[in-house]
C-alpha positions as CSV (number, residue, x, y, z in Angstrom):
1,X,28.3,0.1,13.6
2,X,30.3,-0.5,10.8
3,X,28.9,0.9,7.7
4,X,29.5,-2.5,5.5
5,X,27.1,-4.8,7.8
6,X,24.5,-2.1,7.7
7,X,24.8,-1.9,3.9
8,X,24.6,-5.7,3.7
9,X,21.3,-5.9,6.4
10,X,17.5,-6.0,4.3
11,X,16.0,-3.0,3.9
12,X,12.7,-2.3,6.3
13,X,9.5,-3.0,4.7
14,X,7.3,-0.5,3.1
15,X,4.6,-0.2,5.8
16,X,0.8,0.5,4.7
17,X,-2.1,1.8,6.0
18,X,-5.2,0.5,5.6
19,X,-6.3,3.9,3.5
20,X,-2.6,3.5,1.7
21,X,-3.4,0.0,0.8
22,X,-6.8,0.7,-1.3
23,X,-5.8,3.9,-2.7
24,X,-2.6,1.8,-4.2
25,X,-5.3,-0.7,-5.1
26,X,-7.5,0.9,-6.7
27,X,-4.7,2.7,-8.9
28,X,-3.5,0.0,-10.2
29,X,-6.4,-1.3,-11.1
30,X,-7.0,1.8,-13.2
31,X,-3.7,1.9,-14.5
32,X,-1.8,4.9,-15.7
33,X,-3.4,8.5,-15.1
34,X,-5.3,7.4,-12.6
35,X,-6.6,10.4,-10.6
36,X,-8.6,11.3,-7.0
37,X,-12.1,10.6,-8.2
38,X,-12.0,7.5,-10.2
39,X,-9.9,5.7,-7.4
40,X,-12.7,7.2,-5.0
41,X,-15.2,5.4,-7.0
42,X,-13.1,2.0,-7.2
43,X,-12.7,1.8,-3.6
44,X,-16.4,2.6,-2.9
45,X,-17.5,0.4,-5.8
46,X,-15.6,-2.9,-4.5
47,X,-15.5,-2.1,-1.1
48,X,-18.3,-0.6,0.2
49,X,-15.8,1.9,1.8
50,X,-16.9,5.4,1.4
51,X,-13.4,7.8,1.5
52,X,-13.2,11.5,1.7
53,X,-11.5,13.0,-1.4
54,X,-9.3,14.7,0.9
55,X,-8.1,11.5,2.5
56,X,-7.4,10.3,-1.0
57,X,-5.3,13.3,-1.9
58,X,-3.5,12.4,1.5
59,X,-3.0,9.2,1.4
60,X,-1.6,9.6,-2.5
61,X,0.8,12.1,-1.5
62,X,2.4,9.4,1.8
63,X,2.3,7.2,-1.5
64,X,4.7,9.7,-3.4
65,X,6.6,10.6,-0.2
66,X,7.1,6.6,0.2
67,X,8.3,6.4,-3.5
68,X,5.2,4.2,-4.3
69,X,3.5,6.0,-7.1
70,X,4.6,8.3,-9.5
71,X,2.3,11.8,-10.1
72,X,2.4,14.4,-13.1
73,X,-0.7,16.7,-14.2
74,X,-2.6,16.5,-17.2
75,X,-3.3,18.6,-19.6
76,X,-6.2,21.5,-18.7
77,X,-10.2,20.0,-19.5
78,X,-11.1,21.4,-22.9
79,X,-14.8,23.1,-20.8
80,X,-13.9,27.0,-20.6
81,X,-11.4,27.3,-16.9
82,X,-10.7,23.6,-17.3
83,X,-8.0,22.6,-15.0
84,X,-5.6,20.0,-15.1
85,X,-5.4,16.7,-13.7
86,X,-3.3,15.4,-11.1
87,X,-2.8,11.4,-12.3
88,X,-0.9,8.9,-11.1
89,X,1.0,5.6,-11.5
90,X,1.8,3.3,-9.5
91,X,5.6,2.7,-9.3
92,X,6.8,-1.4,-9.3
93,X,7.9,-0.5,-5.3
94,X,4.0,0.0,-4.8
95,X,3.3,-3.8,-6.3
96,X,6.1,-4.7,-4.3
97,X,4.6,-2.8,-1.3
98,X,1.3,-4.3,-1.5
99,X,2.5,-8.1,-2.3
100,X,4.7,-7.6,1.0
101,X,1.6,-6.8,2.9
102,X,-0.4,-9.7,2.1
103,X,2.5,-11.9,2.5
104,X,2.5,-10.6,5.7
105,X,-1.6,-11.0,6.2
106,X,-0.9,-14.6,4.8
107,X,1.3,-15.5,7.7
108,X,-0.2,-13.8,10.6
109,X,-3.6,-15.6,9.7
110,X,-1.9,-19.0,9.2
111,X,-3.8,-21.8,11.5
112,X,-6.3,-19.1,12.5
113,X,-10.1,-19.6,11.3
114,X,-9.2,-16.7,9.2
115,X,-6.9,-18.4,6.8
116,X,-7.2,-18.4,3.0
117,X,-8.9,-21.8,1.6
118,X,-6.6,-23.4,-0.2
């Protein structure tokens, strides 16, 4: 295919998981250096949705791999063999990511009993 049409055609949507989705959440919601166990917390706080911290860890590192969130560690904890953080932001692709997907919600639930009120 000619490379001109391809560079011209839109680019394939950022797919989520459902896990991907309320990690993201939840770290935006906390903002810059956002870490494992406060986004734990947020998701089980608003959700009811109990997470493992190893799906957390998981589903922040497809983030990074997707170029969704940025990551960098913190400084060591000042308590004698305090370690450092990992934290996180989320990257303007992520809000993009996560307004695509309930765009998408939005129209699949359009004229079905499940549609936003208005």
């Amino acid at each position: 295919m000619n490379a001109k049409y391809l560079s011209n055609m839109p680019a394939e949507p950022v797919r989520l998981t459902e896990v991907e989705q309320l990690v993201l959440l939840a770290a935006l919601r906390l903002g810059d250096g956002a870490y494992a166990v406060p986004i734990r917390e947020v998701v089980t706080r608003n959700t009811g949705i109990s997470l493992s911290r190893g799906s957390i860890y998981v589903a922040l590192d497809r983030l990074k791999a997707k170029g969704l969130v940025e990551s960098w560690f913190s400084e060591p904890t000042a308590e004698p063999g305090g370690k450092a953080r990992r934290l996180f932001r989320v990257c303007p692709e992520g809000v993009s990511a996560l307004r695509a997907g309930r765009r998408a919600m939005d129209r699949l639930s359009a004229g079905t009993t499940m549609e936003r009120s208005r």
